[in-house]
Backbone as a chain_set.jsonl record, in Angstrom:
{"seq": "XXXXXXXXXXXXXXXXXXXXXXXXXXXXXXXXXXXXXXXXXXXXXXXXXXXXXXXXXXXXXXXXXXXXXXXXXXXXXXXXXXXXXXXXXXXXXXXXXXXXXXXXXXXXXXXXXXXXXXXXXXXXXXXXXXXXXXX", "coords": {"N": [[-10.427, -2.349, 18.551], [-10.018, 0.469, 18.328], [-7.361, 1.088, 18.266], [-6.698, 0.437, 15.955], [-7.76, 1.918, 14.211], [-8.018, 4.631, 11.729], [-8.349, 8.373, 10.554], [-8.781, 9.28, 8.628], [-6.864, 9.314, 6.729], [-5.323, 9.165, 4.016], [-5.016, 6.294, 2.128], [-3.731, 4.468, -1.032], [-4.328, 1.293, -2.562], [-3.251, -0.863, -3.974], [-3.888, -3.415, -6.405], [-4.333, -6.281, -8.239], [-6.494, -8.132, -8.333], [-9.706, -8.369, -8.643], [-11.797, -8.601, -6.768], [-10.675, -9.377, -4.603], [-9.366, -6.404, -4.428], [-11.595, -4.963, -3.871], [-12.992, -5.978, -1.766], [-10.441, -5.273, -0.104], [-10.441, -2.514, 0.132], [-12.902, -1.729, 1.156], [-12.709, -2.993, 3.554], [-10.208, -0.868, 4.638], [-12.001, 1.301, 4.634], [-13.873, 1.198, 6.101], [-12.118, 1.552, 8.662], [-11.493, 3.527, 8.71], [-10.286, 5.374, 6.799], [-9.53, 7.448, 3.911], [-9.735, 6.082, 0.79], [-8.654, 4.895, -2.251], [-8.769, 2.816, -4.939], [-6.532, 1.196, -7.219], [-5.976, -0.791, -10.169], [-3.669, -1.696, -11.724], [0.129, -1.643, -11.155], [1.124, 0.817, -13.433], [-1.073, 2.331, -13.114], [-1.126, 3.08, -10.326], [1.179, 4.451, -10.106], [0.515, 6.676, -12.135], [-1.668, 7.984, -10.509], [-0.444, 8.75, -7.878], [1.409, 10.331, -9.558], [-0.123, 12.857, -9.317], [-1.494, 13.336, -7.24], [-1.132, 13.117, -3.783], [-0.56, 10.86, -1.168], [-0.906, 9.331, 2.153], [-0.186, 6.277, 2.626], [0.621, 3.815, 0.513], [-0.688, 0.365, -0.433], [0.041, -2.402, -1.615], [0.595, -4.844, -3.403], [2.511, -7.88, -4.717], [2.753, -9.09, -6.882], [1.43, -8.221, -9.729], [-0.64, -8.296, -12.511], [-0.934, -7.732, -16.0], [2.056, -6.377, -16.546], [4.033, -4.142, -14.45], [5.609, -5.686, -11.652], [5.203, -5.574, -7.733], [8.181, -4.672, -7.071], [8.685, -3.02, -8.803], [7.162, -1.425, -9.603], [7.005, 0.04, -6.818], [9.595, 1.005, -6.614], [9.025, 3.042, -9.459], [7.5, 4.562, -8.017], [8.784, 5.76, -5.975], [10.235, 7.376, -7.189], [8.458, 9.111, -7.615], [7.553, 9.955, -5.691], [9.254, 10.14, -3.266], [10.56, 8.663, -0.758], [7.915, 7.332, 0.026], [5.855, 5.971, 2.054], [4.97, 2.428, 2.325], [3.08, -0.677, 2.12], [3.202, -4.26, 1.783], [1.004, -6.17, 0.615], [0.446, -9.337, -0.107], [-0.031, -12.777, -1.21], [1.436, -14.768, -2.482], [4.197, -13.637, -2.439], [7.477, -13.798, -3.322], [9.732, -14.137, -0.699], [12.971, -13.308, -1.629], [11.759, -11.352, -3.532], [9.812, -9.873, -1.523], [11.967, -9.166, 0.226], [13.63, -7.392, -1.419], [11.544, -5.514, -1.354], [11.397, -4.552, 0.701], [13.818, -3.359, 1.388], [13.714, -1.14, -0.381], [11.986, 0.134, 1.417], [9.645, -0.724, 1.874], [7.589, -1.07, 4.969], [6.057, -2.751, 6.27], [5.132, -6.251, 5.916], [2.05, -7.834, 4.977], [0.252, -11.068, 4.615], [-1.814, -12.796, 2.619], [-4.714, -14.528, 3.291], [-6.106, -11.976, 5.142], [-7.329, -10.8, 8.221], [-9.142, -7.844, 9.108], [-8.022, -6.855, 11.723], [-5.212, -7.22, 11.487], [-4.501, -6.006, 8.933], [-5.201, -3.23, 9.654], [-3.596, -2.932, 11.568], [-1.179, -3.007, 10.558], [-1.09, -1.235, 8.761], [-1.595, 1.3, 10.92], [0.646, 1.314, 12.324], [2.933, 1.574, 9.737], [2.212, 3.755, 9.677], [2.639, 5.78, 11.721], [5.293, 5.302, 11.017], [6.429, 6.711, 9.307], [5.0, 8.719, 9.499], [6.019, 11.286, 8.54], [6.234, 12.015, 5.667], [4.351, 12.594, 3.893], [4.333, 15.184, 4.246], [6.142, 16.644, 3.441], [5.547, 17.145, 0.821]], "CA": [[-10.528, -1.804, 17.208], [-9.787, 1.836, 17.746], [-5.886, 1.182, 18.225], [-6.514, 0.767, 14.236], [-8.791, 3.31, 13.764], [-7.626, 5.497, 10.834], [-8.645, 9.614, 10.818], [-9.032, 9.901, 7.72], [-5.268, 9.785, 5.901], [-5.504, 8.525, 2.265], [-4.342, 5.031, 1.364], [-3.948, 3.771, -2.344], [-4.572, -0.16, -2.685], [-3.038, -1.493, -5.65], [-4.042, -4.609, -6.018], [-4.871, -6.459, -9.304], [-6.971, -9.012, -8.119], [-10.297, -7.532, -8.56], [-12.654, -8.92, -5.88], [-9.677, -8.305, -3.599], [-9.179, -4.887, -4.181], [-13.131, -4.552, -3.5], [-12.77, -6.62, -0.065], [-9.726, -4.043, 0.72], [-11.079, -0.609, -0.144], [-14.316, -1.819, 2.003], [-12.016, -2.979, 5.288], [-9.295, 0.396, 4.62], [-12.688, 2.519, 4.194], [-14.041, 1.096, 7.24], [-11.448, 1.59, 9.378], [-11.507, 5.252, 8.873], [-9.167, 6.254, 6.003], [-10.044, 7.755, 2.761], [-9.168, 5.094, -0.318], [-8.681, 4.794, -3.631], [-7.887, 1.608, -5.12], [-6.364, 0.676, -8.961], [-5.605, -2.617, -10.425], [-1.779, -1.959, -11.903], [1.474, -0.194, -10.898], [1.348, 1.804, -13.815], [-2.107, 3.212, -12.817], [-0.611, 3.929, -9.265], [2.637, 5.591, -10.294], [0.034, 7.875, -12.484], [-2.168, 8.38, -9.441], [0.613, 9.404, -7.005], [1.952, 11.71, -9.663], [-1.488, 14.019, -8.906], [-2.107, 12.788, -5.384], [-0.591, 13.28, -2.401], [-1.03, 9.831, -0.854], [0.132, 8.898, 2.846], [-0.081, 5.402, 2.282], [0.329, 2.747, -0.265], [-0.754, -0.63, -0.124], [0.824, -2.92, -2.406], [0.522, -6.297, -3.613], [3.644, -7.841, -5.42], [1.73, -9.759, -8.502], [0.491, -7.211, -10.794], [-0.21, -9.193, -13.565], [0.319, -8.142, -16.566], [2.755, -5.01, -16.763], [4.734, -3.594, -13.637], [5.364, -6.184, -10.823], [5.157, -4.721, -7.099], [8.551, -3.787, -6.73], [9.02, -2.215, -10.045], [5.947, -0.206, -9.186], [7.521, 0.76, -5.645], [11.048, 1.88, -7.71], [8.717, 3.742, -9.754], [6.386, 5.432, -6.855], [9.498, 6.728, -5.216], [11.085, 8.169, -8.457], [7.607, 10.589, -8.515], [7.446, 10.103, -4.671], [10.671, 9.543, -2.712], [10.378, 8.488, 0.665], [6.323, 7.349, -0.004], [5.667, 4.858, 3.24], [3.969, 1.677, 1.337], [3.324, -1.869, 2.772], [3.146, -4.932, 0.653], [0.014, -7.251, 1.221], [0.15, -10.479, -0.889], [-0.741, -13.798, -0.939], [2.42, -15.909, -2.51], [4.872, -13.413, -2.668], [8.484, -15.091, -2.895], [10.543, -13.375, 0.206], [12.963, -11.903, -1.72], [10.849, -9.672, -3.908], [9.457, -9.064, -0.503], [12.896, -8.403, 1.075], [13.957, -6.365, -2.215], [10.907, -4.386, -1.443], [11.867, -3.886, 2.227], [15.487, -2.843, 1.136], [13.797, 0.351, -0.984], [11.75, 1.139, 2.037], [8.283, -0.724, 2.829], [7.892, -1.308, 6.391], [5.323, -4.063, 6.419], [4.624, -7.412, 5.246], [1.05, -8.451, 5.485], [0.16, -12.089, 3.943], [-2.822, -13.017, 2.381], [-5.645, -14.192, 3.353], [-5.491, -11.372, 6.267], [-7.817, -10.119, 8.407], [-8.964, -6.655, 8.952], [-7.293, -6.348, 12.359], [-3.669, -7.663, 10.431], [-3.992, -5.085, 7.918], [-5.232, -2.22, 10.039], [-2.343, -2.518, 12.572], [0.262, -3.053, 9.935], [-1.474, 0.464, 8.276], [-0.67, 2.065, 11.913], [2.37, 1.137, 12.516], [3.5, 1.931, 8.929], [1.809, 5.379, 9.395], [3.172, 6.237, 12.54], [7.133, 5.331, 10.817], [6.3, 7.268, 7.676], [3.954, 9.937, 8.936], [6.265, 12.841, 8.092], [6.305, 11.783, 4.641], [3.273, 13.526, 3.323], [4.652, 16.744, 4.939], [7.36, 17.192, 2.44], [4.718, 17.442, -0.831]], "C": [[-10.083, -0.342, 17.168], [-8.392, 1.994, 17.755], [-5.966, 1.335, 16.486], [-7.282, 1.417, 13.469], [-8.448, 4.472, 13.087], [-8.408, 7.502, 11.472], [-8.83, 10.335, 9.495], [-8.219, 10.118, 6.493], [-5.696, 8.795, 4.825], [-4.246, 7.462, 1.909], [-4.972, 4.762, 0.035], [-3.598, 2.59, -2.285], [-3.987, -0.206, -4.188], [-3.213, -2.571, -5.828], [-4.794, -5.224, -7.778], [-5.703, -7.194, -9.172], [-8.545, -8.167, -7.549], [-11.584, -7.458, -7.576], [-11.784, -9.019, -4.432], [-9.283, -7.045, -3.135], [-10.685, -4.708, -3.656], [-13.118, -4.539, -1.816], [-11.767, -5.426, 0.508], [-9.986, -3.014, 0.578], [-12.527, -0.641, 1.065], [-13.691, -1.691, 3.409], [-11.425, -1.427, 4.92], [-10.764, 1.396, 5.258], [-13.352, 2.337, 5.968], [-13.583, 1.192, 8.649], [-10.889, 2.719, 9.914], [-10.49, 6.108, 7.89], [-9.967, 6.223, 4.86], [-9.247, 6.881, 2.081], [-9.785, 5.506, -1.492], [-7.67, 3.54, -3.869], [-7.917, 1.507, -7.125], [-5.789, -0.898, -8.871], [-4.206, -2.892, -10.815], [-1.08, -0.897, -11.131], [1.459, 0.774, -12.039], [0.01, 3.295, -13.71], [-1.536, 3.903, -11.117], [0.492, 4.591, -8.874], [1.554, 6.804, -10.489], [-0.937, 8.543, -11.34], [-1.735, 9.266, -8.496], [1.365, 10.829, -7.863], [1.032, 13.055, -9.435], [-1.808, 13.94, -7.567], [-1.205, 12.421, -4.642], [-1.237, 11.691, -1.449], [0.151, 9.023, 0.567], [0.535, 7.42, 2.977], [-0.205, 4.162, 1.378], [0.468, 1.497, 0.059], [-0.349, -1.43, -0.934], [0.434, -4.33, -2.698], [1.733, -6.647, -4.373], [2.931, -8.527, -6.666], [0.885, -8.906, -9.265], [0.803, -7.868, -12.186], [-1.159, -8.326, -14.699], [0.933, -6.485, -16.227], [4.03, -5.181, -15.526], [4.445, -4.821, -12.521], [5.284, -5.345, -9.353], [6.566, -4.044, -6.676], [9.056, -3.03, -7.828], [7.929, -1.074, -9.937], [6.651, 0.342, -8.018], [8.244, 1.52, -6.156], [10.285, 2.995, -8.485], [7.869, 5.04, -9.117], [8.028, 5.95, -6.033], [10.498, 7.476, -5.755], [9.913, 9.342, -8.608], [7.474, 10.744, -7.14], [8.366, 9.748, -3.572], [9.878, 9.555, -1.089], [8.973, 7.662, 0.742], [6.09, 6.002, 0.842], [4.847, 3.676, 2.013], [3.87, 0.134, 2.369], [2.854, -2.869, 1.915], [2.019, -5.98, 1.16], [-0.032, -8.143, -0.198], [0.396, -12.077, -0.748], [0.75, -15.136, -1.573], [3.346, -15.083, -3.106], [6.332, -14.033, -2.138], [9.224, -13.996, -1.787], [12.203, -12.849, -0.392], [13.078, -11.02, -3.146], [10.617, -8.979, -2.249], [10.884, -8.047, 0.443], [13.097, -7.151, 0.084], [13.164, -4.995, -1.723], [11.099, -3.665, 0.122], [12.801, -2.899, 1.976], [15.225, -1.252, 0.557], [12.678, 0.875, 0.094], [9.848, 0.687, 2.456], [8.598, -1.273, 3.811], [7.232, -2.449, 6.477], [5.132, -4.995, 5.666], [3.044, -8.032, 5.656], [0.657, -9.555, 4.299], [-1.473, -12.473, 4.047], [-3.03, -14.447, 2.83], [-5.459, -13.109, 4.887], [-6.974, -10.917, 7.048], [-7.29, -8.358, 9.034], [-8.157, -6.129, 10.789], [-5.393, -6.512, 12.233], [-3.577, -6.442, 10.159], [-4.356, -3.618, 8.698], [-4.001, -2.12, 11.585], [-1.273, -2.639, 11.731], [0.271, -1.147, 9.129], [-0.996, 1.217, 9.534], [0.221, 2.317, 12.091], [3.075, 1.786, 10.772], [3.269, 3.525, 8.77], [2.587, 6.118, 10.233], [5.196, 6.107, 12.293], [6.841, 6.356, 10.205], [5.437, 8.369, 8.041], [4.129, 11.113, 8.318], [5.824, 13.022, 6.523], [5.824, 12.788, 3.345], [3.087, 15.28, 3.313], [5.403, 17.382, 4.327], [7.091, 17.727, 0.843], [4.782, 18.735, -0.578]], "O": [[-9.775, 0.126, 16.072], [-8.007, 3.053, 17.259], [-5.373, 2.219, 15.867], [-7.394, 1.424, 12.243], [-8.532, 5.493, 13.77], [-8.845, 7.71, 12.604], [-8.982, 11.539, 9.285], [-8.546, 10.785, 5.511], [-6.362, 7.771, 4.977], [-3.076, 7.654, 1.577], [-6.18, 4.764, -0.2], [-2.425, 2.471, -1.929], [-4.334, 0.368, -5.221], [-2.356, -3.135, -5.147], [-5.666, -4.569, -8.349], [-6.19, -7.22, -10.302], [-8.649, -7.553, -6.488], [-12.311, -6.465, -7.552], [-12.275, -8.744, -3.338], [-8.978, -6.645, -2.011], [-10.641, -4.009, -2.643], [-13.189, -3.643, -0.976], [-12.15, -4.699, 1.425], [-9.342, -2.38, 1.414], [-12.977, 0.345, 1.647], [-13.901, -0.794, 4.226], [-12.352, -0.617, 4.912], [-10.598, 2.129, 6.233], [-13.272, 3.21, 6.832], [-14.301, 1.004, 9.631], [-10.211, 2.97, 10.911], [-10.022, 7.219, 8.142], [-10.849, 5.393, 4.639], [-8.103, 6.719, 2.505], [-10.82, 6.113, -1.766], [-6.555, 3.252, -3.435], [-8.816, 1.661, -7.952], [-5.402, -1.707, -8.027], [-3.576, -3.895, -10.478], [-1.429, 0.189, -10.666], [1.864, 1.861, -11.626], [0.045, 4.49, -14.004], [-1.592, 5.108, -10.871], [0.785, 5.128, -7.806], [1.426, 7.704, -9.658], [-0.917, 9.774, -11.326], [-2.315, 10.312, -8.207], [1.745, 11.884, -7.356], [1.538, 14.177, -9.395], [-2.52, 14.765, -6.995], [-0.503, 11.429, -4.84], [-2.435, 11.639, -1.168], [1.249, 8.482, 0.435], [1.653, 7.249, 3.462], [-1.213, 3.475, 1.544], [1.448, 1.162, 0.723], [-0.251, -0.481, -1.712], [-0.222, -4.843, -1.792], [2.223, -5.623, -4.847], [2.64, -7.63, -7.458], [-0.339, -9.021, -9.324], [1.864, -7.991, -12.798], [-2.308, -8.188, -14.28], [0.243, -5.597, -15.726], [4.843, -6.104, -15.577], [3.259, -5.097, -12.338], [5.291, -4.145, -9.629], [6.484, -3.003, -6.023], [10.032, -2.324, -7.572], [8.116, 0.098, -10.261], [7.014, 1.479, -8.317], [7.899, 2.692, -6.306], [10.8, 4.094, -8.277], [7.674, 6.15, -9.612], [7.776, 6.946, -5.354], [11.393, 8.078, -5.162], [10.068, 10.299, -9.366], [7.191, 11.929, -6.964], [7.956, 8.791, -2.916], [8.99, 10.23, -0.568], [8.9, 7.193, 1.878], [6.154, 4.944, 0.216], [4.254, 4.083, 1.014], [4.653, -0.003, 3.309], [1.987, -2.459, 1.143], [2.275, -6.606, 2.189], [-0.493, -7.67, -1.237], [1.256, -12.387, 0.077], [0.89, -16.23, -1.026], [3.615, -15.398, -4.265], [6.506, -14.571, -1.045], [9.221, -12.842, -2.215], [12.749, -12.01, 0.324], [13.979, -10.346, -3.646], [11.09, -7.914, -1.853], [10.892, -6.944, 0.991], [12.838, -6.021, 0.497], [13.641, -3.862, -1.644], [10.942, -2.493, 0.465], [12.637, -1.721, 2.296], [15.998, -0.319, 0.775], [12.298, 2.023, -0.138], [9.037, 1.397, 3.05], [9.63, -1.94, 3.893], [7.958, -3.376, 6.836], [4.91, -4.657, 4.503], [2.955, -8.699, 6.687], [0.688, -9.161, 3.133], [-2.188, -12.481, 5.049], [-2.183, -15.34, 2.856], [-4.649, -13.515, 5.721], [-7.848, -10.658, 6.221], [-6.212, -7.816, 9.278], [-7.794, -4.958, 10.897], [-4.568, -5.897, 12.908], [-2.843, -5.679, 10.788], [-3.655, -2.709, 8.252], [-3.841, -1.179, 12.363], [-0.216, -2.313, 12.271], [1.141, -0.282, 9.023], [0.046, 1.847, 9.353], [0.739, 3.434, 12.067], [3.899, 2.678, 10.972], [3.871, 4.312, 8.04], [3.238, 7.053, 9.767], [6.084, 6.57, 13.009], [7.157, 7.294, 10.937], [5.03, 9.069, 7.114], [3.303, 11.846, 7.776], [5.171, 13.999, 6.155], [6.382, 13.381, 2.422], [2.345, 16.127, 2.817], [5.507, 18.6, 4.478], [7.797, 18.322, 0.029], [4.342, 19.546, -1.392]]}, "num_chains": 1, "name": "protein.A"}
């Protein structure tokens, strides 16, 4: 467990699915990173434009409004470069590739556990750590 042992770096969960986002803000929080989780992309564009955030977590089904990579496109129009990784449950591969192509590193598939999603958070931290260095 401590290979995925956070320090404290601030992930935003987006996740619309609202007993999901609960379940992931609990594992993230537990794992040692500060969270904040919303339910659409247009709440975590407005988030990111005030907050410095080294990782976003993503889901591609944001139902209704912004799907996830129309939210990504928009998070790197207020945050260019912003590391993100996409965790969802029947996303079609390619939204998922699309969302590779503008720049998330991971795919994690639902139902996941918390050693899944806290090594895909590492690894995406350790590509992307400069990231946060450039705010």
């Amino acid at each position: 467990m401590d290979k995925i042992q956070g320090h404290g770096e601030r992930v935003l969960i987006v996740e619309g699915d609202q007993a999901v986002r609960q379940m992931a803000l609990q594992m993230v929080r537990f794992l040692g990173y500060s969270v904040t989780a919303v339910a659409s992309g247009e709440e975590a564009v407005s988030y990111l434009e005030r907050n410095p955030t080294h990782l976003v977590m993503l889901d591609m089904h944001l139902n209704p409004g912004l799907n996830g990579c129309e939210t990504y496109e928009r998070v790197l129009a207020v945050r260019p470069g912003q590391p993100a990784i996409v965790v969802s449950a029947c996303a079609e591969m390619g939204e998922v590739s699309r969302a590779m192509d503008l720049g998330v590193s991971h795919f994690v598939q639902k139902p996941f556990t918390i050693h899944e999603l806290g090594s895909a958070i590492q690894a995406a931290l350790a590509e992307g750590g400069q990231a946060l260095n450039r705010w």
